[in-house]
C-alpha positions in Angstrom: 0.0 0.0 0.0 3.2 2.4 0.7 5.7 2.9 -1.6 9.1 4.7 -1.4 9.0 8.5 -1.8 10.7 8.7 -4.7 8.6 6.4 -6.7 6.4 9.1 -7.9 9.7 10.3 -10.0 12.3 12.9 -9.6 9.9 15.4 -11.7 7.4 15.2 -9.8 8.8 15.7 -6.6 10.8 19.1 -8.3 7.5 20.2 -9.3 5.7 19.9 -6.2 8.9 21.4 -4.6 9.0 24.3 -6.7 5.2 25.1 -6.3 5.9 24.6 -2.1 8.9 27.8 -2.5 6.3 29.8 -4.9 4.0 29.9 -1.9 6.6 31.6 0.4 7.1 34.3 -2.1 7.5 38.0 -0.9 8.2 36.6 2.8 10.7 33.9 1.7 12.5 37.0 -0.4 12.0 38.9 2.9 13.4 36.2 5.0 16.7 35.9 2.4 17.1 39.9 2.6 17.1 40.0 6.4 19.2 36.7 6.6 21.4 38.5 4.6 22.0 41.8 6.8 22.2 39.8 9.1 25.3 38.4 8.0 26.3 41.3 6.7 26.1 42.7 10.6 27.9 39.7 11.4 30.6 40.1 8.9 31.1 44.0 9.9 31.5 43.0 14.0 34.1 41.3 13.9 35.9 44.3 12.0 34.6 47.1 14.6 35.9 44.8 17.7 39.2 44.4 15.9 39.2 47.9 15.6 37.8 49.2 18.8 40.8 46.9 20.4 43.1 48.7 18.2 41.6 52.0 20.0 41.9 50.6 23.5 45.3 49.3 23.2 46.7 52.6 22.0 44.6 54.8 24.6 42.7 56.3 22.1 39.5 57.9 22.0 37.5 54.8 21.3 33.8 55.4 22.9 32.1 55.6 19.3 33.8 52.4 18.0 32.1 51.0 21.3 28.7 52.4 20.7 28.8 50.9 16.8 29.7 47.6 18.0 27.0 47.3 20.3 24.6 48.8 18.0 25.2 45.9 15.5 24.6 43.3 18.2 21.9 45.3 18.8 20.8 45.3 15.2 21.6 41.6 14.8 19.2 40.5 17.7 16.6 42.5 16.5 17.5 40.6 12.6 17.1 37.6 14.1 14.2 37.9 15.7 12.6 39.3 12.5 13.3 36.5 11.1 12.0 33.7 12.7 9.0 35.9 12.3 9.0 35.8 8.5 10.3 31.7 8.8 7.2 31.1 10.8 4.8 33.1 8.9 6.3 31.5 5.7 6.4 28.0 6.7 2.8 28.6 7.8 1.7 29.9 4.6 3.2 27.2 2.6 1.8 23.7 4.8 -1.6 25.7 4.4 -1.1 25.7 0.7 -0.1 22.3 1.1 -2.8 20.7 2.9 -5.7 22.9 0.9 -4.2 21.9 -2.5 -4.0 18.0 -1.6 -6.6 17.7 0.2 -8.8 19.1 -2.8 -6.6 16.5 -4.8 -7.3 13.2 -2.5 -11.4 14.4 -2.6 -11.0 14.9 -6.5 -10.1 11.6 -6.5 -12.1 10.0 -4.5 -12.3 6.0 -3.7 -9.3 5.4 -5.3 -7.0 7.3 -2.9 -8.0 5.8 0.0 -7.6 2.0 -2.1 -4.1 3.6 -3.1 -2.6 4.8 -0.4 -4.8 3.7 2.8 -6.8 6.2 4.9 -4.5 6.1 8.0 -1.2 6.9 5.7 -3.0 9.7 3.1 -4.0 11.2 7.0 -0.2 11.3 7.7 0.5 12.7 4.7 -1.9 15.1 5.1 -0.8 16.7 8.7 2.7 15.1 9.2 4.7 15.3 6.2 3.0 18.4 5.1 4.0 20.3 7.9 7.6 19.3 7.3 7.3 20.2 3.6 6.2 23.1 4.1 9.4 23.8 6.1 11.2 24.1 3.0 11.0 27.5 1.8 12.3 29.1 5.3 14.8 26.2 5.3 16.3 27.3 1.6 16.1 31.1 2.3 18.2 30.1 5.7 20.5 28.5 4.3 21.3 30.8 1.3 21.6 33.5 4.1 24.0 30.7 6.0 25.9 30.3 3.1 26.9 33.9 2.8 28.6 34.0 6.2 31.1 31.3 5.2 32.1 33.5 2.1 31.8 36.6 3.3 34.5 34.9 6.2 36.7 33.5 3.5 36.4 37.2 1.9 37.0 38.9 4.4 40.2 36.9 5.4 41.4 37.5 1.8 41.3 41.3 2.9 43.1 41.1 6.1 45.6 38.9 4.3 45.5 36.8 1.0 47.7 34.3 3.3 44.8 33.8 5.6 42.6 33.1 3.3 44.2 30.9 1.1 44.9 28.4 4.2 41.6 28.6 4.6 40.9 27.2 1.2 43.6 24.7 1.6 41.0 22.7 3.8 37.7 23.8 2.3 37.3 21.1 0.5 37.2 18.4 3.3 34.1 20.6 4.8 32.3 20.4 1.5 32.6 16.7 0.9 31.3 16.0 4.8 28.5 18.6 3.9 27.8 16.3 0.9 27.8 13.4 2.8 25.4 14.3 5.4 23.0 16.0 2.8 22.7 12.4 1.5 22.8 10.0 4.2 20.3 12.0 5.9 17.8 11.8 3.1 18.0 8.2 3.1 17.2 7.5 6.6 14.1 10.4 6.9 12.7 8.6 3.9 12.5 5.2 5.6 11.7 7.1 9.0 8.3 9.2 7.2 7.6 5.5 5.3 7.2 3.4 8.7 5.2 6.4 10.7 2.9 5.9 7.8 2.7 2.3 7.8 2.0 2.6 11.5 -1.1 5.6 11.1 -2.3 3.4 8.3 -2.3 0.3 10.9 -4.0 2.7 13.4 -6.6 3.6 11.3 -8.1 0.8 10.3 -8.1 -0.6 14.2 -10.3 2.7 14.9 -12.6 2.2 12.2 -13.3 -1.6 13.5 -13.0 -0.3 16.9 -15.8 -2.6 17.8 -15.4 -5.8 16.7 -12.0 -5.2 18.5 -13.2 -5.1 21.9 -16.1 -7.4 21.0 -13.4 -10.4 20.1 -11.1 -9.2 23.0 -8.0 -8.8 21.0 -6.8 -5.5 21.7 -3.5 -6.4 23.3 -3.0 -8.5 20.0 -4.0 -5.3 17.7 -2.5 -3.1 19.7 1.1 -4.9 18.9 -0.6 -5.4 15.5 -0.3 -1.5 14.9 3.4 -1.1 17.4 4.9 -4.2 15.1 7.3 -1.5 12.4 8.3 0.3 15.7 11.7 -1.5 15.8 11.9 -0.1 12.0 11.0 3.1 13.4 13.3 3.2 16.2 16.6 1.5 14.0 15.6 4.7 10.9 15.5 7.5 14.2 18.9 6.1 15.5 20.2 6.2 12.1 18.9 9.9 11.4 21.5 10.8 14.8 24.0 8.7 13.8 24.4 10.5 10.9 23.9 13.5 12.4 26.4 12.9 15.1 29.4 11.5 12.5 28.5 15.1 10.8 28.9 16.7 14.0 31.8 14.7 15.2 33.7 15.5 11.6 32.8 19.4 12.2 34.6 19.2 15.7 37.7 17.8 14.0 38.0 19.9 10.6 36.7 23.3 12.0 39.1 23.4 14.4 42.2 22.4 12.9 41.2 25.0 9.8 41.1 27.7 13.0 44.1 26.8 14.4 46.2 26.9 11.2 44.1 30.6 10.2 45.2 31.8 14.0 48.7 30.4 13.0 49.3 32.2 10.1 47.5 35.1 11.7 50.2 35.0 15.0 53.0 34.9 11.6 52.0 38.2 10.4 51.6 39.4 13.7 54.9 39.1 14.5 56.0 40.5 11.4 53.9 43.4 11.8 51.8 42.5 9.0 48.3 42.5 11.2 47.7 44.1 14.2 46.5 42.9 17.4 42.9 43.7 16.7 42.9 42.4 13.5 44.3 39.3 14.5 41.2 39.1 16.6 39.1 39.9 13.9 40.9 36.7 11.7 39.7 34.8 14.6 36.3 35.8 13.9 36.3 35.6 10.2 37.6 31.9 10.6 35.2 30.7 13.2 32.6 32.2 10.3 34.0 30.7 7.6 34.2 27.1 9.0 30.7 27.3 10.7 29.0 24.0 9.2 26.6 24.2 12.3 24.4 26.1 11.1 24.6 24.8 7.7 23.9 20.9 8.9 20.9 22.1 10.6 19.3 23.7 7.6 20.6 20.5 5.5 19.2 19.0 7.7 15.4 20.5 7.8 15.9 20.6 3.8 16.5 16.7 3.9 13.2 16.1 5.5 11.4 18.7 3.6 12.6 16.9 0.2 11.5 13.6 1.9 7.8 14.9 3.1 7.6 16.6 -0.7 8.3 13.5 -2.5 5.5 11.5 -0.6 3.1 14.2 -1.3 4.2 14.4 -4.5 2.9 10.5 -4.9 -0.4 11.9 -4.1 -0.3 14.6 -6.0 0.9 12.4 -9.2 -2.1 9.9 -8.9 -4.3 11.8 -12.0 -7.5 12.9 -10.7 -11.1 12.6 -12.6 -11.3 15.5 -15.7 -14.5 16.9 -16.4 -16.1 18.4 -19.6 -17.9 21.8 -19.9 -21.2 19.9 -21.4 -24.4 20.8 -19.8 -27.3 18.6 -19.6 -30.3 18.2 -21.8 -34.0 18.5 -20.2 -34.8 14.6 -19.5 -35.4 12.4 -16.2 -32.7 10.5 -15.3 -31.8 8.1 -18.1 -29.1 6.0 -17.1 -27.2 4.0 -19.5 -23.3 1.7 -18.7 -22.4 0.2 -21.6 -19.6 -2.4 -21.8 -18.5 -1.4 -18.0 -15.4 -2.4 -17.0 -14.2 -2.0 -13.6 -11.1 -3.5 -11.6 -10.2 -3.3 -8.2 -6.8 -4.4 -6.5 -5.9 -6.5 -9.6 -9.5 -8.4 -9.9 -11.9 -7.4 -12.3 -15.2 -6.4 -10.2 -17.7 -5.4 -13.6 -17.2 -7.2 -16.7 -18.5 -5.6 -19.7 -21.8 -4.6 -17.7 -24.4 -3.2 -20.0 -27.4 -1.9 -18.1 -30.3 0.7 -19.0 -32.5 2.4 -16.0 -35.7 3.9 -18.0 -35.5 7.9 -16.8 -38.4 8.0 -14.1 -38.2 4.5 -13.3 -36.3 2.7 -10.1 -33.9 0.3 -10.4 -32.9 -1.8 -7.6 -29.6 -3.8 -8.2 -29.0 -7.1 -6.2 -26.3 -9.5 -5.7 -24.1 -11.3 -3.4 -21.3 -9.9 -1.2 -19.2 -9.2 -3.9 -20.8 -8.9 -6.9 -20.2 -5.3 -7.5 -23.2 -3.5 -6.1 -21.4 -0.7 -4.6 -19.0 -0.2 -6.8 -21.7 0.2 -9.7 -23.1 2.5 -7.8 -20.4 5.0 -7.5 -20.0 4.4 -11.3 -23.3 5.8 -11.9 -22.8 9.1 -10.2 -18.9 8.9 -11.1 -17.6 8.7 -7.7 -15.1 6.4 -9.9 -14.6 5.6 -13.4 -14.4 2.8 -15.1 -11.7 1.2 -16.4 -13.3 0.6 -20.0 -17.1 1.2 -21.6 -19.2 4.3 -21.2 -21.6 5.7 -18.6 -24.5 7.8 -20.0 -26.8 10.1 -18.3 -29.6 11.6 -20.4 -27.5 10.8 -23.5 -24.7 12.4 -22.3 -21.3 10.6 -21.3 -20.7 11.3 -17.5 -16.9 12.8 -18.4 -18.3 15.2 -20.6 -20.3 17.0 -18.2 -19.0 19.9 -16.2 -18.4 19.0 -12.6 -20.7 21.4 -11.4 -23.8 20.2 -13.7 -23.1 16.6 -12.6 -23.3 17.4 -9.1 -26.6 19.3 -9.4 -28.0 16.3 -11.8 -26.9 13.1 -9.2 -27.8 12.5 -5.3 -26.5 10.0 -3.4 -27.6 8.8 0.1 -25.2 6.0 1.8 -25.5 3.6 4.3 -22.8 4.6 6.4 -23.5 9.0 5.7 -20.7 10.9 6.0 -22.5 14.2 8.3 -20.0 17.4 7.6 -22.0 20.8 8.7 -22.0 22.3 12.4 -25.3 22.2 13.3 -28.0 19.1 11.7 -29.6 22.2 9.6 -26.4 22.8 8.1 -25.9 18.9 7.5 -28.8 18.7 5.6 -28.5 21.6 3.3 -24.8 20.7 2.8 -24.6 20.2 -1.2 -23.3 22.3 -4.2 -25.9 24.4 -3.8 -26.7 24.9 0.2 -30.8 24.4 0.4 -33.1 26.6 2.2 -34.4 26.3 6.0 -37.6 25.2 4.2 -36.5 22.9 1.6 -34.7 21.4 4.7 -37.8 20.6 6.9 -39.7 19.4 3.8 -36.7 16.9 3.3 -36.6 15.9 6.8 -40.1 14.9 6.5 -39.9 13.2 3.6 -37.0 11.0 5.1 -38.8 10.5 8.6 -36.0 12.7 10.4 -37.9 15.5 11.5 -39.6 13.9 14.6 -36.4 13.2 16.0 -34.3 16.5 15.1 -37.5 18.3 17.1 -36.3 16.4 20.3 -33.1 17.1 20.1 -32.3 20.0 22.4 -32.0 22.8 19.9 -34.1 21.1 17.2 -32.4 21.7 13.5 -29.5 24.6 15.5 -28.4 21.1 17.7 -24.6 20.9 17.0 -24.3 17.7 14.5 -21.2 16.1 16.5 -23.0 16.5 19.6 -26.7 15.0 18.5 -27.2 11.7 19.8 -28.7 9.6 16.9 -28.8 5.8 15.9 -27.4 3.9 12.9 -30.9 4.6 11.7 -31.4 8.5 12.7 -28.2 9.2 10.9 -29.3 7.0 7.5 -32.3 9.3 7.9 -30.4 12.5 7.2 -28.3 10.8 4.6 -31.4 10.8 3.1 -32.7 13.9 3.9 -29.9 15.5 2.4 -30.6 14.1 -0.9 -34.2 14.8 -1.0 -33.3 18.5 0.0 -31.2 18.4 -3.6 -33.0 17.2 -5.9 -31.2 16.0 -8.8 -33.0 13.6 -12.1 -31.2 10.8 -10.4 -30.9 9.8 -6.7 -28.7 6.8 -6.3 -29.2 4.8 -2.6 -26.2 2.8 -1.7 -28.0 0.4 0.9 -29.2 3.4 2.4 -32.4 2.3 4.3 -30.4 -1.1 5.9 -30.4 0.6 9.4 -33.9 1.2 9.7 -36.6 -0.3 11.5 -39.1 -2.4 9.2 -41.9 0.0 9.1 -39.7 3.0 9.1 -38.0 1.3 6.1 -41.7 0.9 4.5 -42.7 4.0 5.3 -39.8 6.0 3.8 -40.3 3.9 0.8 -43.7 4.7 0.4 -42.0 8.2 -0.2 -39.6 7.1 -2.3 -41.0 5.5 -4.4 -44.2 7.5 -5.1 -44.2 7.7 -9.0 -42.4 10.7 -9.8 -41.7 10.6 -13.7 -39.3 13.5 -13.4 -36.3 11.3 -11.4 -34.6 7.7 -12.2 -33.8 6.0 -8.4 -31.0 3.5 -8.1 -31.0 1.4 -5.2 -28.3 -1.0 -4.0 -30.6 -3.4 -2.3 -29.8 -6.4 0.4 -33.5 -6.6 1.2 -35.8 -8.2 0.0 -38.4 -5.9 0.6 -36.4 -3.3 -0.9 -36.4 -5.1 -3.8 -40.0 -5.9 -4.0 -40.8 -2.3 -4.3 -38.4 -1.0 -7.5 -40.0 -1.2 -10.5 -37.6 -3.7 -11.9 -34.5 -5.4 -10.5 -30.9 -6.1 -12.3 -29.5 -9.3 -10.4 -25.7 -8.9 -10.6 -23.6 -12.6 -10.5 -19.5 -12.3 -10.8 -19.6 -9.1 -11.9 -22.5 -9.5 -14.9 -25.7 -8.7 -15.5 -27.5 -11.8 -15.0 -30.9 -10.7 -15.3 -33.4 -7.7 -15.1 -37.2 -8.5 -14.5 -39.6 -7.7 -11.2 -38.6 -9.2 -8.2 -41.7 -11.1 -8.3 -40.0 -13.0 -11.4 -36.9 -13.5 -10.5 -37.9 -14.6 -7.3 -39.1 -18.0 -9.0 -35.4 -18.5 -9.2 -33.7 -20.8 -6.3 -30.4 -18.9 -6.9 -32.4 -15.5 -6.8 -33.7 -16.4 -3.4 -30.3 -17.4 -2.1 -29.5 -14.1 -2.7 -31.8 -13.1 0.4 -30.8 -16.4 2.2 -33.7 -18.1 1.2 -33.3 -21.7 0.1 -35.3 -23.5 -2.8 -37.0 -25.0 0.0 -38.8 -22.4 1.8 -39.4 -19.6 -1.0 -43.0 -20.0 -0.8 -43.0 -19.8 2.6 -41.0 -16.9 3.4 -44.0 -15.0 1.1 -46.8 -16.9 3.3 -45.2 -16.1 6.6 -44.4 -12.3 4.8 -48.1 -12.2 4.3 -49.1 -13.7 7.8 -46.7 -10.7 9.3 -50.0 -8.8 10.5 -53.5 -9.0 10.2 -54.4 -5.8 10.8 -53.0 -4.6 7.6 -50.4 -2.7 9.2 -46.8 -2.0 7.6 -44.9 -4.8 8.5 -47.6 -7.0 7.0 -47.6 -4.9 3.8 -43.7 -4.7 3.3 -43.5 -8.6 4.2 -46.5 -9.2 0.8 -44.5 -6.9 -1.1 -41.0 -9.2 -0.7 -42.9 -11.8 -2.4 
């Protein structure tokens, strides 16, 4: 389910990287002009102490050299705290950019990101690694601004002396390669350290979502060191990030100082020679400890390594092509839904073989089958949740991908049987569409699906907070549903949406559904048999094919229809009689258990 964060390609990863530094813009430029006075205040101290030393050897006036110098430490603190200002701000704006642009990416497209890369691990993409992407433009600007105090040391060396300086060089090289060397060991290990947090989030996730059964088998010691099980991996990629960093370190402590000591050496030469004077020699000091400062650079390597790391594995999201749309609008009809030669696969399998189904506009269409069979996945098909992998989906005579993504969403409802409920309050739940629906369109919805009884009770009625409403499995299938009623749409499509409710509930709602409206197509994924019973016609799905459409009254005849529902060949006939013998008083339950029949 994971993959290594490069395997979305170099180009990608670039991309995605240069699109990251575009969002720090003005502030990143900001951040690279104050880095730079900074170092340019830097630079000039050394100078004014070497100078004001001069003064105070000598017994001359020196109170104003005094005053400069600490009006440049001054003037660097207040530098410095400017900009990790403008390296907050910036990093900020960026991970915002980040998150808003994939998250609109993963929505766009859709099933297949979760199938792709897991829920738990597209979450840690999402909050983990794009917070340390988003690290990257304040990182860069740093570091160009670190880079300029090494030169401007090495420069200013060459002015005290060209025979400071050019010791310096003698031993430049050795920094450079460690600098090298860190740059990429430390790449490799973040990579494998990001890869196994998101192995363990995706681990995590799916124990929450089956929470329950969890505690109902008793296995949570087992699940728990289910999830824990890449933490060795975690733990032997961590050590290896500080081994790395502590070799770097280690190397520093041994170069730098030598490179001092042999500028300081020199420097004590042309001292004695009168070449430099004391103060300048003090200044050499300064310039060297400058110029051979890796500290600072391997900490911005460092946050650069595990920005390129976090880029590339949101640049595997980001390369996963997401669903185009067309600018075609839709002519008047009802719903007419055509697939012809569908093709869909799924993990390697192929779920829909060369399905070709017509749903009459204004007519509804239940669609059973086994566990299996393709139900679900036809059903996001219809309303292009997905697409298929060959053959052509039709709506009204025109191809789903042609249409514009707004007009498809206005034409198509869906209600599920596990509703997502975004929105603050349960008002806002239900209106929540392209195109938010009025308080009154609203209550009439909520009516229509059953809901509005039990909104009333809650304590603030349709204002009650949504997270905070207690509701049922049922309750919240109910404004699923409302939902879609409040938006219309030539075809509503019902993903096993009514298999939480109560028997006459179920009927009820039905009775609402189902009242002959010639100006909407329904499509209902159906494990009922009572749901069944009241489409107008039925496609029975086998392995992926169409293997008939008739009533349900027809195809219940067949033994291997029943099965479907768990009745045998035996007892067919008597699973309508004891449907029938429900009630006698004519009630629901009596009329939903004729209708199965």
């Amino acid at each position: 389910m994971n993959s290594s964060p490069d395997s979305a390609g170099p180009a990608a990863g670039r991309s995605l990287s240069r699109a990251v530094l575009r969002q720090g813009g003005a502030r990143c430029a900001a951040l690279c002009a104050v880095g730079t006075a900074a170092t340019a205040a830097g630079l000039l101290l050394p100078a004014l102490l070497g100078h004001t030393l001069d003064l105070l050897l000598a017994r001359a006036p020196a109170a104003r050299w005094i005053g400069g110098c600490a009006g440049v430490v001054a003037l660097l603190a207040l530098l410095d705290g400017c900009a990790s200002v403008l390296s907050g701000t910036a990093d900020a704006q960026a991970t915002a950019w980040l998150r808003r642009h994939l998250t609109g990416h993963v929505l766009a497209l859709g099933p297949r990101a979760a199938a792709r890369f897991g829920a738990g691990d597209l979450v840690a993409r999402l909050v983990g690694n794009a917070a340390q992407a988003g690290t990257a433009p304040g990182a860069l600007a740093a570091l160009l601004a670190a880079l300029a105090a090494p030169v401007g040391g090495v420069v200013a060396l060459a002015l005290l002396d060209p025979y400071l300086a050019a010791v310096f060089l003698a031993g430049a090289p050795v920094l450079a390669l460690l600098l090298r060397s860190f740059a990429r060991d430390t790449s490799a290990c973040v990579a494998d350290y990001q890869r196994v947090q998101g192995r363990i989030a995706g681990a995590l996730a799916e124990a929450v979502g089956g929470f329950r059964t969890i505690r109902a088998a008793g296995v949570e010691d087992r699940e728990t060191a289910r999830i824990l099980a890449p933490l060795p991996e975690l733990s032997r990629a961590g050590h290896q990030m500080w081994r790395v960093q502590g070799r770097a370190a280690a190397r520093a402590v041994t170069v730098a100082p030598l490179l001092n000591l042999a500028v300081l050496a020199v420097a004590g030469l042309l001292l004695a020679r009168h070449r430099l004077s004391v103060g300048e020699v003090l200044a050499a000091s300064r310039y060297a400890a400058l110029a051979t400062g890796v500290g600072a650079l391997v900490g911005q390597l460092a946050t650069l390594a595990r920005a390129r790391a976090a880029t590339g594995r949101l640049a595997e999201v980001r390369a996963e092509p997401a669903p185009g749309y067309g600018a075609g609008r839709l002519p008047p009809g009802n719903g007419r839904l055509e697939l012809r030669a569908v093709t869909a696969l799924r993990g390697g399998r192929t779920v829909l073989d060369r399905v070709d189904l017509t749903v009459p506009g204004g007519t509804t269409l239940a669609v059973v089958g086994r566990s299996g069979a393709g139900k679900s996945l036809l059903a996001q098909l219809a309303g292009r949740l997905t697409d298929p992998d060959a053959g052509d989906i039709l709506l009204d005579g025109v191809l789903l991908g042609d249409l514009a993504h707004a007009e498809l969403r206005r034409a198509v409802a869906y209600a599920f049987e596990r509703p997502a409920l975004p929105g603050t309050t349960i008002e806002d739940t239900i209106a929540f569409g392209p195109t938010p629906a009025t308080p009154a369109a609203v209550r009439s919805a909520a009516r229509r699906a059953h809901a509005d009884d039990f909104v009333r009770r809650l304590p603030d009625g349709y204002a009650t907070r949504t997270a905070d409403a207690p509701r049922s499995g049922g309750e919240s299938q109910r404004l699923g549903l409302a939902r879609a009623f409040a938006h219309g749409g030539r075809l509503l499509i019902l993903d096993d949406a009514l298999s939480s409710l109560d028997t006459v509930t179920e009927h009820r709602i039905a009775q609402t559904l189902l009242t002959p409206d010639p100006s909407r197509t329904r499509l209902l994924i159906a494990h009922r048999a009572t749901t069944a019973a009241r489409a107008d016609r039925v496609a029975w799905l086998d392995a992926g094919r169409v293997r008939a459409v008739a009533t349900h009254q027809e195809l219940w005849r067949e033994a291997e229809y029943r099965a479907v529902f768990g009745a045998g060949p035996e007892n067919g006939e008597s699973a309508c009689g004891a449907g029938m013998a429900r009630g006698t008083d004519g009630g629901a339950e009596a009329e939903a258990g004729t209708e199965a029949c």
